[in-house]
Every structure is written in C-alpha cells, then in structure tokens.
C-alpha positions as CSV (number, residue, x, y, z in Angstrom):
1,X,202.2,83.3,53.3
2,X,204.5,86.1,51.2
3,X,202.4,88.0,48.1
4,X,204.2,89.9,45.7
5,X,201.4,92.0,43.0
6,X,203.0,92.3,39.4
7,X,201.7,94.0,36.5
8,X,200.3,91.0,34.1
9,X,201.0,87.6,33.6
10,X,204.2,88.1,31.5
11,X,205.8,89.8,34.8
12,X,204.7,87.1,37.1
13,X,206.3,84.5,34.5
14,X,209.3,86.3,34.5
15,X,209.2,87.0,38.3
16,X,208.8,83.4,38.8
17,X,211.7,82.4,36.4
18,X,214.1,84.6,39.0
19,X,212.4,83.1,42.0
20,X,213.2,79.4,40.4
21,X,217.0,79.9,39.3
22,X,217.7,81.2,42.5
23,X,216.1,78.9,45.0
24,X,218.1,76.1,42.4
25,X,221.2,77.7,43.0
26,X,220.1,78.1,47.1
27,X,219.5,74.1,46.9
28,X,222.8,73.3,45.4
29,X,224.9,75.2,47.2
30,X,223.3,73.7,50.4
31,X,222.4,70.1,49.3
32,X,224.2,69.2,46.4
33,X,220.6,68.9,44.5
34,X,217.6,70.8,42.9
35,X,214.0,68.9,43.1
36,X,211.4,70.6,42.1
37,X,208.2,69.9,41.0
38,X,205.6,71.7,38.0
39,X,202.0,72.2,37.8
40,X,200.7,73.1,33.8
41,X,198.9,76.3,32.8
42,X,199.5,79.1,30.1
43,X,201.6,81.9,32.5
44,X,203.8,78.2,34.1
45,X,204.6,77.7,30.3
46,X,205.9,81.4,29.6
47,X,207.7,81.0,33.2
48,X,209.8,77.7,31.9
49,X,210.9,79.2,28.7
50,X,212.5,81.9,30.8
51,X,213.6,80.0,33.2
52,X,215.4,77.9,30.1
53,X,217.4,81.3,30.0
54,X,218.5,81.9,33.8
55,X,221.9,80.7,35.2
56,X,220.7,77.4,36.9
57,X,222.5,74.3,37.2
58,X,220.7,72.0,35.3
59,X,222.6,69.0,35.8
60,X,221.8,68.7,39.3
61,X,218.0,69.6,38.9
62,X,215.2,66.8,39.5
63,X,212.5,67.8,37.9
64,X,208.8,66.1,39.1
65,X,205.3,66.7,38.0
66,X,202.7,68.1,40.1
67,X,199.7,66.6,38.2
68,X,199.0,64.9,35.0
69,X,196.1,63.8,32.9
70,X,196.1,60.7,32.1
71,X,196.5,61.0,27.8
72,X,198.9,59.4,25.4
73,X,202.1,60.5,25.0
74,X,202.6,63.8,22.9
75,X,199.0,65.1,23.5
76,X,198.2,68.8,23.7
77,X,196.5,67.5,27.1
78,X,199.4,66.5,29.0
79,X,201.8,68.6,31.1
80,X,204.8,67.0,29.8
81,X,204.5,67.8,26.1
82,X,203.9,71.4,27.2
83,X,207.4,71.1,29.6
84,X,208.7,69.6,26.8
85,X,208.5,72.0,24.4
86,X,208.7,75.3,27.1
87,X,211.7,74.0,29.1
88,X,213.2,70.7,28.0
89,X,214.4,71.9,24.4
90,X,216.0,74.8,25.9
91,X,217.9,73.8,28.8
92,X,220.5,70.9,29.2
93,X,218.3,68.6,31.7
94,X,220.0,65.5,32.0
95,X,217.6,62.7,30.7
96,X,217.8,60.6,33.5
97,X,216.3,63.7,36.1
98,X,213.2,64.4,33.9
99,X,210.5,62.6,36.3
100,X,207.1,62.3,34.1
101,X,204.6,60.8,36.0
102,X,203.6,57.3,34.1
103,X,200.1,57.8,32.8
104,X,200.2,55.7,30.4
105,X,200.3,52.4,32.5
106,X,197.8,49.7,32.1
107,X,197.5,50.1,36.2
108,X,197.2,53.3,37.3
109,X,197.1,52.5,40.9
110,X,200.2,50.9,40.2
111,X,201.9,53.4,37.9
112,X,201.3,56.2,41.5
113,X,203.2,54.0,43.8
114,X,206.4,53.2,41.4
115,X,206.4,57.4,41.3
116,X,205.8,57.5,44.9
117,X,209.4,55.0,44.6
118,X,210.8,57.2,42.4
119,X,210.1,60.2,44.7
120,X,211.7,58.7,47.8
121,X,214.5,57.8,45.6
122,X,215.4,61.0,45.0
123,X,214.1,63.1,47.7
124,X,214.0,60.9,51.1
125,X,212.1,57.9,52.7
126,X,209.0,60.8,53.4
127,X,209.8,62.9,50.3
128,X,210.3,66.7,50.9
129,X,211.0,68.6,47.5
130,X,212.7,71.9,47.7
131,X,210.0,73.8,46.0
132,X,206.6,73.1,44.4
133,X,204.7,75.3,42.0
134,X,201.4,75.5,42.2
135,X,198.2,77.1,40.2
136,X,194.9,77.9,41.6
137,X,191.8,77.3,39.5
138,X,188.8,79.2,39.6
139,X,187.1,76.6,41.7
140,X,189.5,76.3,44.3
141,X,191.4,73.3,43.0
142,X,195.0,73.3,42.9
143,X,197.6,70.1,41.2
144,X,194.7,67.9,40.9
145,X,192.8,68.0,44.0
146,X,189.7,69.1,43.0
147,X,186.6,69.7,45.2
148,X,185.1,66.5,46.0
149,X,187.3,63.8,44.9
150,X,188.2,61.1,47.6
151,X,192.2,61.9,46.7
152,X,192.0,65.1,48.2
153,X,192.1,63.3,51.8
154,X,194.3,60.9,50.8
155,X,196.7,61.1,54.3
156,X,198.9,58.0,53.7
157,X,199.7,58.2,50.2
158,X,202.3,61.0,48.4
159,X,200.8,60.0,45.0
160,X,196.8,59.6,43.7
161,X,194.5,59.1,40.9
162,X,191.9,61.1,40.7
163,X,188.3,60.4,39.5
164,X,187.4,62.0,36.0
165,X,187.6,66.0,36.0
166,X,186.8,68.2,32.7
167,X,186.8,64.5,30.8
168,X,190.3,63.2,32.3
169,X,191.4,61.3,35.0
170,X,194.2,62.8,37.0
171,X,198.0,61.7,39.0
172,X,198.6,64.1,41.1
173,X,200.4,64.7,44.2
174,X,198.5,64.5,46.9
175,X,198.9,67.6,49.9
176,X,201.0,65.5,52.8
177,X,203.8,65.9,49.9
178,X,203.2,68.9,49.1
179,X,202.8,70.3,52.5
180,X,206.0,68.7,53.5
181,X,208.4,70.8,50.9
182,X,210.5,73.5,51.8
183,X,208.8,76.1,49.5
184,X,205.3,76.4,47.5
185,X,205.4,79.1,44.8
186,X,201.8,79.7,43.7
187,X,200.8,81.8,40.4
188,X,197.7,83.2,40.0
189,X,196.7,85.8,37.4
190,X,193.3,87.0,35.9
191,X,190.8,88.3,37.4
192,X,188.2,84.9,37.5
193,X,190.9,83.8,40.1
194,X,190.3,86.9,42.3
195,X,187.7,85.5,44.8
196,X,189.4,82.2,45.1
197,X,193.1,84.3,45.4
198,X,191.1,85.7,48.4
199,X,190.0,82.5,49.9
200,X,193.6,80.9,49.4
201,X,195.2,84.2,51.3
202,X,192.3,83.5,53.7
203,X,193.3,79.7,54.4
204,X,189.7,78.5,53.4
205,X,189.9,75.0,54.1
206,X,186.4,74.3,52.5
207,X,188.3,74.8,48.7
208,X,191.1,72.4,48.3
209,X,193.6,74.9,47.8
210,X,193.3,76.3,51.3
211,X,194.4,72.9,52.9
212,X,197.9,73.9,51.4
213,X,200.4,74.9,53.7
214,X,201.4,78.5,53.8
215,X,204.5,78.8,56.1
216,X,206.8,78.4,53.5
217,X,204.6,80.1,50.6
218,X,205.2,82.5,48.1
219,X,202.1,83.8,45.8
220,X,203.1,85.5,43.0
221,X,199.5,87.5,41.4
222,X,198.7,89.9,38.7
223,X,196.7,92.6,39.3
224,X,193.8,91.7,38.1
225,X,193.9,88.3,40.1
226,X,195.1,90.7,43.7
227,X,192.6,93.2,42.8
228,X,195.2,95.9,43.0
C-alpha cells in the first residue's frame, strides 16, 4: 500500500480528482472503458466537483456505488443525491452509465442481486472495477462493512444488505469485489481517523477495513489523519 500526506482535506480532494481523471484516461486507452465505483463523505464530495472539471472521458465512464442507505429518493441520506449534485450536474455522464444502487425496492435481497447483474454486465462474469474509492470511519468500517455485521464475510456474494447502522440499513459492496479491482484509492482526513489510518497501514484484520486488499492501494491522508 502507496501513502501520499497532503496538507488538509481540500488538497487530498483535489489530489484525488487528478488521481481519478488520469486512471480514466489510463482505462480507456487500454480497455475502451472507465468503471469506477464511489463511497459518500464530505472531502469525496469536494473530490467529484473537481473531478467534474478534469479532462476525463465521460462518455465512456461507468460509474457504481460503493454503499448506500437505504432512504427515498432525493434524501440528504443517500449517496446519490450528494453525486448528484457534486458530479452529475457538472459533467456530461451519459444517463444510461449512472449505476445507483436500487434501495428503494420492496425486496432488498432482491434489489442486491439485479446490481450484482448489472455489475457483471458491465464489468465481467466475476466483476473487477478499475478503481474503487474508499473512506475509512473512525471505527474501522469502510463502504458499509461495519464491525459485526454478518455482510462483512459474505464470500460468495459481490452485493449485501447490511443490518441497521446509525438508524439505516445499508447495500454495499461486499470485499471479494472490492478486493478483486485493479486499484483502491482510500481518503482519510482528520485527525479521529488517525488510529484507525494506523491500523489500515497496519493490515488489522480485526477492523473491517484491514481485510481490504492493499496490493493495488493508494491512501491519500491529511496531516492530521497521518500524523505528520
């Protein structure tokens, strides 16, 4: 696992925003396609409205979802409205390559295997995305796959539902997926995340984050989350 130190939050956003464009424009020229999938969190949000500005070629991104609460469409809880408003407004996604998990289904079980489909669609019969972003929560936990819940060893599934965490249930991809892409870019700033920054670096596999894979990893931290 790579770590780069930046100043504050607003340089890791804008750090990340490079990284993205040009592993995009890496993927393109190599495979004809971009997939790519988005945790949530306040620096990720500053990171996709610069990213809206970078030379990336949009029409042949696929953008996924990392996690999602389960919450109705357009609330301040979900991922997507946040995406919406950082990224989608800006940059010319087409439509059709916008993947948001389905939450809102009656079945939930049911709503993570037709995005399981939709991954293998679009990224192979075992899915590998080119990169996933990741956050890292002061408890370990990173997408949804918090300490505790059964999802966390789900090994024959590359989408689960969670049980209720901080009054939400969860989708979330589970960590065969993620372990299987060709690049993880974490971000990590503040400086409550600086023991559990320590424990990821570490490969802790008692805090979910640690079961991560870190051969293709890139953390990009703040000072005050490195302790630098």
């Amino acid at each position: 696992m790579k770590i780069e130190t930046l100043t504050d939050a607003a340089a890791v956003a804008e750090r990340a925003g490079e990284f993205i464009a040009a592993a995009a424009r890496a993927a393109v020229a190599a495979r004809g396609r971009f997939t790519f999938a988005i945790s949530g969190g306040r620096t990720p949000w500053q990171m996709l409205r610069l990213l809206a500005r970078e030379d990336v070629p949009w029409q042949q991104v696929h953008l996924f979802q990392v996690d999602e609460r389960v919450a109705p469409a357009g609330d301040t809880d979900r991922n997507l409205t946040h995406i919406s408003e950082a990224l989608l407004a800006a940059a010319p996604l087409a439509t059709q390559c916008v993947r948001a998990m389905p939450v809102e289904s009656a079945d939930l079980e049911a709503g993570a295997r037709t995005y399981a489909r939709v991954l293998r669609d679009c990224a192979g019969t075992s899915p590998v995305l080119d990169l996933v972003h990741l956050g890292l929560g002061a408890d370990g936990h990173t997408a949804s796959l918090v300490p505790g819940d059964a999802v966390l060893d789900l090994a024959d599934a590359d989408v689960g539902i969670t049980a209720p965490y901080q009054g939400r249930q969860r989708m979330t991809l589970t960590i065969p997926l993620i372990n299987r892409s060709r690049g993880i870019l974490w971000l990590v700033t503040g400086e409550e995340k600086r023991a559990m920054l320590a424990r990821l670096l570490a490969a802790d596999l008692s805090i979910p984050a640690g079961r991560v894979s870190q051969r293709q990893a890139l953390v990009l931290a703040d000072r005050a989350a490195a302790g630098s």
